[in-house]
DSSP file (Angstrom, degrees, kcal/mol; ACC not computed):
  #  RESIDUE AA STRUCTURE BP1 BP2  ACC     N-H-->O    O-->H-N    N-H-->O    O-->H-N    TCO  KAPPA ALPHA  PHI   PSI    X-CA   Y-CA   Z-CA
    1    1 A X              0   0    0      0, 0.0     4,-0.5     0, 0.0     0, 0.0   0.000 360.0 360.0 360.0 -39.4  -19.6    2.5   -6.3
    2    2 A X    >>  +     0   0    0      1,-0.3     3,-2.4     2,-0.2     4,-0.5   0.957 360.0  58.9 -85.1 -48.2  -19.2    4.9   -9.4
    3    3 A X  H 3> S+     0   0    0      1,-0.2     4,-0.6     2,-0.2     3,-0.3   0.802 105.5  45.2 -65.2  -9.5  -16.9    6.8   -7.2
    4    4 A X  H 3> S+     0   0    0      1,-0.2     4,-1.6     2,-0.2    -1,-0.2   0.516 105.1  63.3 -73.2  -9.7  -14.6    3.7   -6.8
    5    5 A X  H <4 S+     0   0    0     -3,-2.4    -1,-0.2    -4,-0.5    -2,-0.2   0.133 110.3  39.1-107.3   5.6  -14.8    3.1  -10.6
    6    6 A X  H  X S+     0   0    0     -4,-0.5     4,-1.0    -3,-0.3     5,-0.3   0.390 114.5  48.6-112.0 -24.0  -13.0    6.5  -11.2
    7    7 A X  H >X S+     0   0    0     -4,-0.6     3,-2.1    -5,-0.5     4,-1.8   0.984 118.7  46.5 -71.5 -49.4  -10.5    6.3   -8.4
    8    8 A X  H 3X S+     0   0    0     -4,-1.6     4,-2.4     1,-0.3     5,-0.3   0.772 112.9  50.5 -55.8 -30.8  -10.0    2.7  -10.0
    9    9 A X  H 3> S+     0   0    0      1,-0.2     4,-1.9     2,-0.2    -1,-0.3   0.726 109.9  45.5 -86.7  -9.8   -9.8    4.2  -13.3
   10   10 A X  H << S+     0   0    0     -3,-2.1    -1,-0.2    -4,-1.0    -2,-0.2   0.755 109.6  55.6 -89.9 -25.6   -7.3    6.9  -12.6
   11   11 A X  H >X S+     0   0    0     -4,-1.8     3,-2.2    -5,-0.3     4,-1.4   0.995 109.5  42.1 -60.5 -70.7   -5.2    4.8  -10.9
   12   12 A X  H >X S+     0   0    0     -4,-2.4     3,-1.6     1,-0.3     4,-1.6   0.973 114.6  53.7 -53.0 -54.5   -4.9    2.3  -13.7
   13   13 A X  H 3X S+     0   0    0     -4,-1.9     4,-0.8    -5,-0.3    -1,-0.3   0.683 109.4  48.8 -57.0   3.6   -4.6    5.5  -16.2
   14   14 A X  H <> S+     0   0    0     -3,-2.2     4,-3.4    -4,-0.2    -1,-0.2   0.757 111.2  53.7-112.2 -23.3   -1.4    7.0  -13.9
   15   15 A X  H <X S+     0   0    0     -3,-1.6     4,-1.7    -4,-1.4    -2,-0.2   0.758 113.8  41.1 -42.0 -64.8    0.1    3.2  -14.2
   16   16 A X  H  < S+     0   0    0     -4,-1.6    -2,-0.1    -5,-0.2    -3,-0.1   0.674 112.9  53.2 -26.1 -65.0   -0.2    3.4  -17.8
   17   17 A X  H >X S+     0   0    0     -4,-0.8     4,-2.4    -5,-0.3     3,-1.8   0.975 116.2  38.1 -28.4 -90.4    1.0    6.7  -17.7
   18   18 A X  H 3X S+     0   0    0     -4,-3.4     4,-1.2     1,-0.3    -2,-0.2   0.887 116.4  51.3 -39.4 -53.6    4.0    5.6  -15.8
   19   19 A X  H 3< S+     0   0    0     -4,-1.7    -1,-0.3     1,-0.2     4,-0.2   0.803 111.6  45.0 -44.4 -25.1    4.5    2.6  -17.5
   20   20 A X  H <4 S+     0   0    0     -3,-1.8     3,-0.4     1,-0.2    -1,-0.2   0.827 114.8  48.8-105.8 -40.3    4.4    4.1  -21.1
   21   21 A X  H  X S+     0   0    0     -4,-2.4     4,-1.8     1,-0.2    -1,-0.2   0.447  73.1  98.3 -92.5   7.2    6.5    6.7  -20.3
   22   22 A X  H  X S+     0   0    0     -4,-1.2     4,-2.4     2,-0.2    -1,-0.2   0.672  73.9  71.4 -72.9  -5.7    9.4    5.3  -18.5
   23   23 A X  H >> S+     0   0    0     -3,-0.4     4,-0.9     2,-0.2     3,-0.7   0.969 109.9  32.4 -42.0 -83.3   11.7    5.3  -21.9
   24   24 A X  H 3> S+     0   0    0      1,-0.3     4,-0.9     2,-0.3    -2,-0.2   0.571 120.0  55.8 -67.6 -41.7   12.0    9.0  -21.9
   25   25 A X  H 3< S+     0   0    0     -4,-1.8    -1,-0.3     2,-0.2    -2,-0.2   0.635  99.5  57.9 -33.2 -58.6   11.9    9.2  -18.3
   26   26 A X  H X< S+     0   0    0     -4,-2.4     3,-2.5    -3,-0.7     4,-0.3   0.962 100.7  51.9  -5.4-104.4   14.3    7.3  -17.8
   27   27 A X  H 3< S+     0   0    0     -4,-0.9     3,-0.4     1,-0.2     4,-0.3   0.713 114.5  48.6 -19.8 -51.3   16.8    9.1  -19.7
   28   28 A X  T 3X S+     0   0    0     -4,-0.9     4,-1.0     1,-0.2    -1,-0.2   0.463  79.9  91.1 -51.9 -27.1   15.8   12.0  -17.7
   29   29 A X  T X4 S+     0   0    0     -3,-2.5     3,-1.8     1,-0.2     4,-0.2   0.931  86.9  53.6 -57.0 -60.4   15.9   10.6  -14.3
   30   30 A X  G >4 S+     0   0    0     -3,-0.4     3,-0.8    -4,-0.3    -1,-0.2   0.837 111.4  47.5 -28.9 -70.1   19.8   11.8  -13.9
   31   31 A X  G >4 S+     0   0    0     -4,-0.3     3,-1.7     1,-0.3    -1,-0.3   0.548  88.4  87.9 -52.6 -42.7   18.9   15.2  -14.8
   32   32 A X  G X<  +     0   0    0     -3,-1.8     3,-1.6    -4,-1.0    -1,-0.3   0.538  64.4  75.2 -69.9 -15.5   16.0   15.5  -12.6
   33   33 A X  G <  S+     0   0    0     -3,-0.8    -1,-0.3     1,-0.3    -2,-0.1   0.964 107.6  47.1 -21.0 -65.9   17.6   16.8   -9.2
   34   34 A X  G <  S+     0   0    0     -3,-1.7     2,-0.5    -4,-0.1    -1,-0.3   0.578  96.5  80.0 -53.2 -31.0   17.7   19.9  -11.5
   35   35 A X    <   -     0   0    0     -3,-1.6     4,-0.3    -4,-0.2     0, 0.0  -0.873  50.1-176.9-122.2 113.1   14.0   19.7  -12.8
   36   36 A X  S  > S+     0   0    0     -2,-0.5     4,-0.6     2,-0.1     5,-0.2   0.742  88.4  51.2 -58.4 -64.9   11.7   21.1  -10.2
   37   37 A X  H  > S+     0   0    0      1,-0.3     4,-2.2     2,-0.2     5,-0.1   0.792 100.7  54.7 -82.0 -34.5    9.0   20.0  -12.6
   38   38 A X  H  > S+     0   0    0      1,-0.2     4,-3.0     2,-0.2     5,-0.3   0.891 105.3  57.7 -73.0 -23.4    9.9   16.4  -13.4
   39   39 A X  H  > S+     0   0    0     -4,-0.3     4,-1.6    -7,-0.3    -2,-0.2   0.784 110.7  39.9 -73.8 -19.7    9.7   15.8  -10.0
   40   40 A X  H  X S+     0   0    0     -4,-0.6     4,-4.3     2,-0.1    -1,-0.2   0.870 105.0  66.1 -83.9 -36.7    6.3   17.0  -10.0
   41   41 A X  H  < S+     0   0    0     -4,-2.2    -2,-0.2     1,-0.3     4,-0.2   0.938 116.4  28.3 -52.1 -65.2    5.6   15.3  -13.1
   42   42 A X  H >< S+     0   0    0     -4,-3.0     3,-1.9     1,-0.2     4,-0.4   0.960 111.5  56.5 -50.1 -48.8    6.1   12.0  -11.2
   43   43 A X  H >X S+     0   0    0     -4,-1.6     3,-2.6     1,-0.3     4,-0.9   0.820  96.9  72.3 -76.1 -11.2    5.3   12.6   -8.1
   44   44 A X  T 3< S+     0   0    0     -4,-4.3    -1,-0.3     1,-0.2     3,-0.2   0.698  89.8  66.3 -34.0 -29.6    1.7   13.8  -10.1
   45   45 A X  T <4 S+     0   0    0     -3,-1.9     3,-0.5     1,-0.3    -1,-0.2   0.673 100.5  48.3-114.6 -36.8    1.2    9.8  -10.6
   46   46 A X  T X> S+     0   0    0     -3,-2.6     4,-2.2    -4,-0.4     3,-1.0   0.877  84.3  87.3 -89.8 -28.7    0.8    9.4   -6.7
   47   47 A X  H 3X S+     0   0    0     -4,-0.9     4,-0.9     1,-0.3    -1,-0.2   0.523  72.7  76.7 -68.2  -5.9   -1.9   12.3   -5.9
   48   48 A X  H 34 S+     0   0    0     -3,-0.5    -1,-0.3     2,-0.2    -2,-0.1   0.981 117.4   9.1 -65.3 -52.2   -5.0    9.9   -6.6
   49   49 A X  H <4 S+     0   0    0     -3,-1.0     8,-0.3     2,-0.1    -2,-0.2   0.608 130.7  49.6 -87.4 -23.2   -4.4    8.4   -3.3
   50   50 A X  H  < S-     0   0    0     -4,-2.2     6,-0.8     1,-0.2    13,-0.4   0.332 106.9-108.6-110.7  23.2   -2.3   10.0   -1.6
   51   51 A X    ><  -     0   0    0     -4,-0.9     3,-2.4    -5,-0.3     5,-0.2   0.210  52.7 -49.7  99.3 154.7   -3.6   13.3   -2.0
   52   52 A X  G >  S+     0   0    0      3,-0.2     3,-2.5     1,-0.2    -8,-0.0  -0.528 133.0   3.3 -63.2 146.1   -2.1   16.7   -4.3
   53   53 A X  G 3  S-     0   0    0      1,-0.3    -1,-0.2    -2,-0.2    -2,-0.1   0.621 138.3 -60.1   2.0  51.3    1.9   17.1   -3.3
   54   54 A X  G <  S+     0   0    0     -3,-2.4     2,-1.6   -11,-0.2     9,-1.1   0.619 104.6 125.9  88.1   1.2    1.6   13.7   -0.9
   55   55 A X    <   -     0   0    0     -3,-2.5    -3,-0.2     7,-0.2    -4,-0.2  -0.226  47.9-160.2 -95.8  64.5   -1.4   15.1    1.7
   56   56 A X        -     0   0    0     -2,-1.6     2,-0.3    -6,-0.8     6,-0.1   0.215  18.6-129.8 -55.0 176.5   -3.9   12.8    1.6
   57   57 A X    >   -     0   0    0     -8,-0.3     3,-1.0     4,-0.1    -1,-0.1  -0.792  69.4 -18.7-142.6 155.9   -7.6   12.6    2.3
   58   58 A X  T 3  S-     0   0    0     -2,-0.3     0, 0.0     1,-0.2     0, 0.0  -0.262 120.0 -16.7  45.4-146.8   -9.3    9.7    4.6
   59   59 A X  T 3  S+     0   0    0      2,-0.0     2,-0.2    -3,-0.0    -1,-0.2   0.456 102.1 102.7 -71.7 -17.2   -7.4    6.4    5.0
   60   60 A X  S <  S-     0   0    0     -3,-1.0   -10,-0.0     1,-0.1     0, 0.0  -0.468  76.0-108.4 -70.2 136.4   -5.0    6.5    2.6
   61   61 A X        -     0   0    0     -2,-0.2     2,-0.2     2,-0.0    -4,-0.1  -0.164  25.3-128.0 -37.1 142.6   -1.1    7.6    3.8
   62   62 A X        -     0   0    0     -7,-0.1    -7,-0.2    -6,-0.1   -11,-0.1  -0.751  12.1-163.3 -80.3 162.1    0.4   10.6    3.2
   63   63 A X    >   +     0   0    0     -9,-1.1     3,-2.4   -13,-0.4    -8,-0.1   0.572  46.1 109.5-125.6 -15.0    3.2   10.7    2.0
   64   64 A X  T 3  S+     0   0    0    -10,-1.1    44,-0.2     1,-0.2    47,-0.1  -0.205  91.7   8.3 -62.1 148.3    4.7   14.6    2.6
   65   65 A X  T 3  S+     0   0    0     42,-2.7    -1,-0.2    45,-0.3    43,-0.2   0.385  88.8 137.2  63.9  10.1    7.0   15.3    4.7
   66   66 A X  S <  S-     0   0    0     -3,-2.4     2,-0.4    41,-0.1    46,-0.1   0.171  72.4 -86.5 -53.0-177.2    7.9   11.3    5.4
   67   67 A X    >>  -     0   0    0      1,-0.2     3,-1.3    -3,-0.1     4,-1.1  -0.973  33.7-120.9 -93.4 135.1   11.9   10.9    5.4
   68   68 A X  H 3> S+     0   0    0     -2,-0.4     4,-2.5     1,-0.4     2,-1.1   0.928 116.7  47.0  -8.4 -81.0   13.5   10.4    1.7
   69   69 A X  H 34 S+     0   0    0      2,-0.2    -1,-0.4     1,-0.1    36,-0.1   0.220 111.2  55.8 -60.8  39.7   15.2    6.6    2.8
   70   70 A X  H X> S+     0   0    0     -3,-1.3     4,-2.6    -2,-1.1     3,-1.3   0.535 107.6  48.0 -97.3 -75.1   11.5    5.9    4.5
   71   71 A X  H 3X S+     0   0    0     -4,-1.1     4,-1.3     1,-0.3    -2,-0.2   0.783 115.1  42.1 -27.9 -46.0    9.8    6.5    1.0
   72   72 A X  H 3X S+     0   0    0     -4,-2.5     4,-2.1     2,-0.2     3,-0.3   0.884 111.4  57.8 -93.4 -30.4   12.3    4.2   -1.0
   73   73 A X  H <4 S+     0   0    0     -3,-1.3     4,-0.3     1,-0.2    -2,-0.2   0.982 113.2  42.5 -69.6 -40.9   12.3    1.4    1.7
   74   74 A X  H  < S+     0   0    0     -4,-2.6    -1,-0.2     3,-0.1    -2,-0.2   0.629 113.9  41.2  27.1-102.7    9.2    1.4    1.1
   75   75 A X  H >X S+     0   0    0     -4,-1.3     3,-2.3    -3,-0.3     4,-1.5   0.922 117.4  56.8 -81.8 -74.1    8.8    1.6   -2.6
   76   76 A X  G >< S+     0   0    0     -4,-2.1     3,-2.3     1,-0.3     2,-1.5   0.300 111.5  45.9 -46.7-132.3   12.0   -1.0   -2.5
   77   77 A X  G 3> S+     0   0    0     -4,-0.3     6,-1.9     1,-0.3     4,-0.6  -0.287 106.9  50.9  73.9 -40.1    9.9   -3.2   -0.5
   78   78 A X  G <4 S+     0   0    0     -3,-2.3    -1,-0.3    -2,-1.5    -2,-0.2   0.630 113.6  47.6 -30.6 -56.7    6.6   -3.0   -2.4
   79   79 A X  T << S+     0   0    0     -3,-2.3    -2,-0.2    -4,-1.5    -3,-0.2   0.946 110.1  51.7 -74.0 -34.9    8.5   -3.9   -5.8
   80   80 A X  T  4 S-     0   0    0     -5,-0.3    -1,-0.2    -4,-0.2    -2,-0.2   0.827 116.1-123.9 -79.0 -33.7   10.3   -6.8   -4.0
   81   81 A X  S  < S+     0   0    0     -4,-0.6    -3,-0.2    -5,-0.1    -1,-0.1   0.091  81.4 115.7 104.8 -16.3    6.4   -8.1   -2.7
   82   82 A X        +     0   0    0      1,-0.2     2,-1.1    -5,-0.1    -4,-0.2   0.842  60.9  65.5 -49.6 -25.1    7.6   -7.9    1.0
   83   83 A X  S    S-     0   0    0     -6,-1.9    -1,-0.2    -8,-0.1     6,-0.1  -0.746  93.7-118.7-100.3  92.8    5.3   -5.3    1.7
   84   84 A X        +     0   0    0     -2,-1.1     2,-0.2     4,-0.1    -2,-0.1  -0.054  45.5 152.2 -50.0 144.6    1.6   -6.1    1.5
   85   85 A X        -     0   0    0      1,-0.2    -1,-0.0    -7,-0.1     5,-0.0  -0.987  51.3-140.5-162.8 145.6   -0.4   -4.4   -0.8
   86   86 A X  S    S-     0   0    0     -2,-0.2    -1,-0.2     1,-0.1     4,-0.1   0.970 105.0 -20.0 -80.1 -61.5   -3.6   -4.2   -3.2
   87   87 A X  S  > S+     0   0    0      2,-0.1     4,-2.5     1,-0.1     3,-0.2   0.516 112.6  95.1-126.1  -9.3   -1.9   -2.2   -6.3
   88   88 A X  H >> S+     0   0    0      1,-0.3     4,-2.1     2,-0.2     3,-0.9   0.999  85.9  51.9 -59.2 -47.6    1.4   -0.6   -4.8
   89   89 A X  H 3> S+     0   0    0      1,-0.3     4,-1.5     2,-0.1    -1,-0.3   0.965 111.3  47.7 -64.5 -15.7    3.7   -3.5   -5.8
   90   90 A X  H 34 S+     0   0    0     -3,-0.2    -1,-0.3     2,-0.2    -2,-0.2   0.807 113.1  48.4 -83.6 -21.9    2.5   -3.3   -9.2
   91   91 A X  H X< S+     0   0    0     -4,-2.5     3,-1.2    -3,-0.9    -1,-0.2   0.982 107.4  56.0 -48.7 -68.2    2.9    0.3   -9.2
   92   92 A X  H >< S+     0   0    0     -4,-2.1     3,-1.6     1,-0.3    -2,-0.2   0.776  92.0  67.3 -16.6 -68.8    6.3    0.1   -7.8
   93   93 A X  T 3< S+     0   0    0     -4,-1.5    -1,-0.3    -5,-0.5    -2,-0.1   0.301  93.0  67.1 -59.5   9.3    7.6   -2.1  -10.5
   94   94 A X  T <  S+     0   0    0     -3,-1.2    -1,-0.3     2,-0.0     2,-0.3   0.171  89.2  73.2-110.0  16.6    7.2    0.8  -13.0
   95   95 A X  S <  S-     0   0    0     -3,-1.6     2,-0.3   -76,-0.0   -76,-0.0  -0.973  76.8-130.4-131.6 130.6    9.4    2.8  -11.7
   96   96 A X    >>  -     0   0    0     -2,-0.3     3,-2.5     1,-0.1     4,-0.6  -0.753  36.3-105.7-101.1 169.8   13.1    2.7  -11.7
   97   97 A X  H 3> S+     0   0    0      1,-0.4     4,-2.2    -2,-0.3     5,-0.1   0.568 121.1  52.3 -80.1 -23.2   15.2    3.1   -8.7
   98   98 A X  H 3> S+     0   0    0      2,-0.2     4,-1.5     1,-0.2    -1,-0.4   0.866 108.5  48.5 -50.3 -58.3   16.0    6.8  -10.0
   99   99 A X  H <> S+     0   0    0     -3,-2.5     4,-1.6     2,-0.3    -2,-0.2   0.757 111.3  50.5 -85.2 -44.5   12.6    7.7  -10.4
  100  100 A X  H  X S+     0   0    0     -4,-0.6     4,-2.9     1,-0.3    -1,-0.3   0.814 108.6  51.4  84.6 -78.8   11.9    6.3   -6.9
  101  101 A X  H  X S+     0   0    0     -4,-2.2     4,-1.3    -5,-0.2    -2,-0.3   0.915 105.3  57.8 -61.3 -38.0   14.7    8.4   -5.4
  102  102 A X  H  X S+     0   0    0     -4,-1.5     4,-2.4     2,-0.2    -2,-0.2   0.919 107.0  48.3 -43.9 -64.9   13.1   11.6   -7.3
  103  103 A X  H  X S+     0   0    0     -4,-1.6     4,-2.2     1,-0.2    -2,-0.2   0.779 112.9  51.4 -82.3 -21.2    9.7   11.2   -5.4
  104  104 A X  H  X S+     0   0    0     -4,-2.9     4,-0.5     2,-0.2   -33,-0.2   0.709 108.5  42.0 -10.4 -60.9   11.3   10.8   -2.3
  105  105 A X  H >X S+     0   0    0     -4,-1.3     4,-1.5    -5,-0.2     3,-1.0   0.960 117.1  52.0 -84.5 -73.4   13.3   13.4   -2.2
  106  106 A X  H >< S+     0   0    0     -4,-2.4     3,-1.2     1,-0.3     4,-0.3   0.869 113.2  45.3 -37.5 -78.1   10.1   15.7   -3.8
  107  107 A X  H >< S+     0   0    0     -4,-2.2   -42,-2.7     1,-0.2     3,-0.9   0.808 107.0  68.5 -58.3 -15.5    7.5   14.3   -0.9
  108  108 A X  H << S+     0   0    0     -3,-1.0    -1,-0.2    -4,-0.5    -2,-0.2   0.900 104.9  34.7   4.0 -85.8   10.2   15.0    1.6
  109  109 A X  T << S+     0   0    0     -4,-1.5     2,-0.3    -3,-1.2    -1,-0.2   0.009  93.4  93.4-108.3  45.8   10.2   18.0    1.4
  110  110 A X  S <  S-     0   0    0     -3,-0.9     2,-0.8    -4,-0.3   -45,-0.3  -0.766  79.3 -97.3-104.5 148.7    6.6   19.1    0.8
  111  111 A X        -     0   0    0     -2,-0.3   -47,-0.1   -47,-0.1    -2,-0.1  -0.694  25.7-129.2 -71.7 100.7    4.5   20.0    3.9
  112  112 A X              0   0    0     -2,-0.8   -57,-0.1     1,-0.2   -58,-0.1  -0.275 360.0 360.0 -59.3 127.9    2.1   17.9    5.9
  113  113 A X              0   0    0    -57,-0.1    -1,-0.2     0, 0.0   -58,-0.1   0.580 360.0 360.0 -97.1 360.0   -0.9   19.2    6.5
């Protein structure tokens, strides 16, 4: 129980996170091909459930080493509601399609363990 009230609570705080910061982020999104580090900087947002650079632990997916267009149909799919889900479409929708394409690309190419 207490450990579901911290996953819950990190979640929400990476949500928040995303949400709060998508001004600046935004702007940035172009750029980020380049940026090694913003692409960690998002893809940080996912590691609650899906595990440090996409390898997740227990039931939850991973998400390394998926293909880039798998990840964004996805994601695209998630925001749209098609895709059943407890919190992913809400995630989704905090992210723009840039940002989306960014963590893609970044769990790509990370290794599955």
């Amino acid at each position: 129980m207490k450990r579901s009230i911290v996953s819950a609570a990190l979640a929400a705080a990476g949500f928040i996170l995303a949400a709060w910061s998508s001004g600046p982020v935004q702007a940035q999104a172009a750029s980020t091909a380049a940026s090694p580090n913003q692409a960690a900087y998002l893809a940080a947002n996912c590691a609650n459930c899906h595990g440090t650079v996409g390898n997740a632990v227990g039931g939850m997916p991973g998400l390394a080493g998926l293909k880039r267009d798998y990840i964004i149909a996805q994601m695209k799919a998630f925001k749209e509601g098609t895709r059943p889900a407890t919190i992913m479409h809400q995630l989704a929708k905090g992210y723009t399609d840039e940002q989306i394409a960014v963590m893609a690309d970044y769990f790509s190419r990370q290794k599955a363990n």
